[in-house]
N, C-alpha and C positions, 0 to 999 in steps of 0.2 A: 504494500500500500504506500503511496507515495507520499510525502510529505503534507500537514494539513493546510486544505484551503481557508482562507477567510469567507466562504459563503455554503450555503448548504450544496450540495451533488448530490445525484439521483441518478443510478447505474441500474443494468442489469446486466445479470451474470448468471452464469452457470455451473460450470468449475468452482467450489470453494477450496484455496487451497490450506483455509483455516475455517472450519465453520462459523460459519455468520459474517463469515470479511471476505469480501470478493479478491484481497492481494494480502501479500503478508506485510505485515509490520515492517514500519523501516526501522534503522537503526535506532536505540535508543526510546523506542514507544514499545509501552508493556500491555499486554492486556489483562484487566484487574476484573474485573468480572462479567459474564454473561448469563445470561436467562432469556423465560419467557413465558408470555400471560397465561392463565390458567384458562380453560376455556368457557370453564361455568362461569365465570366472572368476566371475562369478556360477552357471553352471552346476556350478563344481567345488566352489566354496566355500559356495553356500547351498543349492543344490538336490542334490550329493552324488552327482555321475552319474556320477563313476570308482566312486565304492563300490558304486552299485549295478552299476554293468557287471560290475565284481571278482564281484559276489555271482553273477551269472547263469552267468560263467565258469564260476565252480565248480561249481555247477551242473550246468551242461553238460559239464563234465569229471566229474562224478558218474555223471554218465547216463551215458559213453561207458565207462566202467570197473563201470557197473553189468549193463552189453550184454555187454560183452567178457567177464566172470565168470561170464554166463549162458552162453556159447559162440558168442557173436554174432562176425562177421566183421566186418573194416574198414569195410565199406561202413555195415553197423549201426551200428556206434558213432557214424561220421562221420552218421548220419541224426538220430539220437538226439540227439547234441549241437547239430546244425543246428538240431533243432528249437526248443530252449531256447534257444538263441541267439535264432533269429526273435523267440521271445516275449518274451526280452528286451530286444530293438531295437525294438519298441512305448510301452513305457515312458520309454524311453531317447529316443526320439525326439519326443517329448511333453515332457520334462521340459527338452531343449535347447531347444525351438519359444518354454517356457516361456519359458527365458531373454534369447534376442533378443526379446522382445516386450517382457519386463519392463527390460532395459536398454536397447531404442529408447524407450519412454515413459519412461524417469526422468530429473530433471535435478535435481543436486547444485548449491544456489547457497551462496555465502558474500557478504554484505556487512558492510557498518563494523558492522551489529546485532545479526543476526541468521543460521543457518543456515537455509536453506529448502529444503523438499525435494519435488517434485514425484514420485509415484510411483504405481501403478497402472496393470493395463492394459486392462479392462472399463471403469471406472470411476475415472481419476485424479481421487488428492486431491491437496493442498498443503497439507503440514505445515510450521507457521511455531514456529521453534523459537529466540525470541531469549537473547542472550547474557546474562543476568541469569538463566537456567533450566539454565544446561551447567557443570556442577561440575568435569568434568574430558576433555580428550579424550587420545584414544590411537591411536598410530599402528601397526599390523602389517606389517611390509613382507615380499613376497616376493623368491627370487631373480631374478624378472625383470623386478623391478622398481615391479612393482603392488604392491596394496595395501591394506590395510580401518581407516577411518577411523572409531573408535568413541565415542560423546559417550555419558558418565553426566551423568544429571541430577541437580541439586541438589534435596535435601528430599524433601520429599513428592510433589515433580512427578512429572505420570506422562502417556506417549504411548500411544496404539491401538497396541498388538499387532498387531491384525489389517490397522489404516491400512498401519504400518509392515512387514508382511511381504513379501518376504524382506528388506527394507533395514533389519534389525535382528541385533540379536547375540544369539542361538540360547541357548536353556535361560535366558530373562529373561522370564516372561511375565508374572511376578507385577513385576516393576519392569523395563519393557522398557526398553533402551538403543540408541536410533537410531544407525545405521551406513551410514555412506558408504562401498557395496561395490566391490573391485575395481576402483579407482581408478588408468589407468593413470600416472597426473603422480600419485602417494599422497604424495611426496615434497613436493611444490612446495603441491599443496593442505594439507596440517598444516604446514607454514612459515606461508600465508597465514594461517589459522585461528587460530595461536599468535596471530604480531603481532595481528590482529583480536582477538580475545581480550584480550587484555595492555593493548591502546589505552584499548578500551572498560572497562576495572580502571582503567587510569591506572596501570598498574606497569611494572616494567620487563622486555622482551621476554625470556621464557627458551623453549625448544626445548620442544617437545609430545613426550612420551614415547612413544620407540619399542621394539620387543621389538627384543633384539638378534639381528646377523642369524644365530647356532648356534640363535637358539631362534625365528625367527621365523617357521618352516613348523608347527614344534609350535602354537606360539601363534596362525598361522589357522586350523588344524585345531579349537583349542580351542574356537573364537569361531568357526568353521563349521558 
């Protein structure tokens, strides 16, 4: 891998001859840690499939209260709602398929320079996202632990939206903010990320800002 640029890049590749980095390291760049999102948590948190199952419920509890107020029996209602249900286990089912696919292809890398992020699943790219571009990162933790790893960029830089979907923070299209999802070590990768961060400043090591944990299902929900 070549030296870091000052702006984000967006490759695609094939050959990894380190997983998750389309070249190797150059001299002197270490890689400190890699991962990648869980896909139940990418499925709650980017793709929104408790909300939509909630939506079909009702739904289907509409239908069966809609049967019953006509004079329809148990059996009705229970067919009625069945049905909706079905056609919501369609969607439903597609949009989790979505998820393990898109969290077996992604790989979350940090080194001494840069963030790297290898993601897509037709078509992975490799967005190189060095640390002279990340103005600030933020950590969301939930209660089990996980967690969404969010970098605002500095200036006028600006990443693919579409490179980056769903490994981005939601309602940022016009200035997207790449996000390392559902992260289950969330903890340990924003420790590594700080120091890394801080080294490469030459300052002195302070904690990457976390939502506290009374607000920190509010604040995935937000950035979900």
């Amino acid at each position: 891998m070549s030296a870091a640029p000052t702006h984000p890049t967006v490759t695609e590749h094939g050959f990894e001859p380190v997983p998750g980095l389309p070249e190797r390291l150059p001299d002197g760049e270490t890689l400190l840690w890699q991962g990648r999102p869980g896909w139940r948590g990418l499925a709650r948190g980017a793709l929104h499939v408790r909300a939509i199952a909630a939506y079909f419920a009702l739904v289907a509890g509409w239908q069966a209260a809609s049967v019953a107020t006509a004079g329809g029996n148990l059996f009705d209602m229970l067919a009625a709602a069945g049905v909706m249900m079905a056609i919501g286990a369609m969607p439903i089912a597609f949009l989790m398929a979505y998820a393990w696919m898109a969290a077996r292809g992604a790989v979350y890398s940090i080194t001494s320079r840069r963030v790297v992020m290898r993601v897509g699943v037709a078509l992975p790219v490799t967005i190189n996202l060095p640390f002279a571009m990340i103005d600030r990162a933020a950590l969301s933790r939930r209660a089990d632990g996980s967690g969404d790893l969010v970098l605002r960029l500095a200036g006028r830089q600006r990443a693919s939206w579409i490179a980056l979907w769903p490994h981005c923070r939601p309602w940022r299209v016009t200035r997207p903010e790449p996000m390392l999802r559902a992260l289950p070590d969330a903890e340990a990768a924003a420790q590594i990320l700080g120091r890394a961060l801080a080294a490469a400043a030459s300052m002195p090591v302070s904690p990457i800002a976390a939502a506290p944990r009374a607000a920190a299902r509010a604040g995935a929900e937000a950035m979900a």
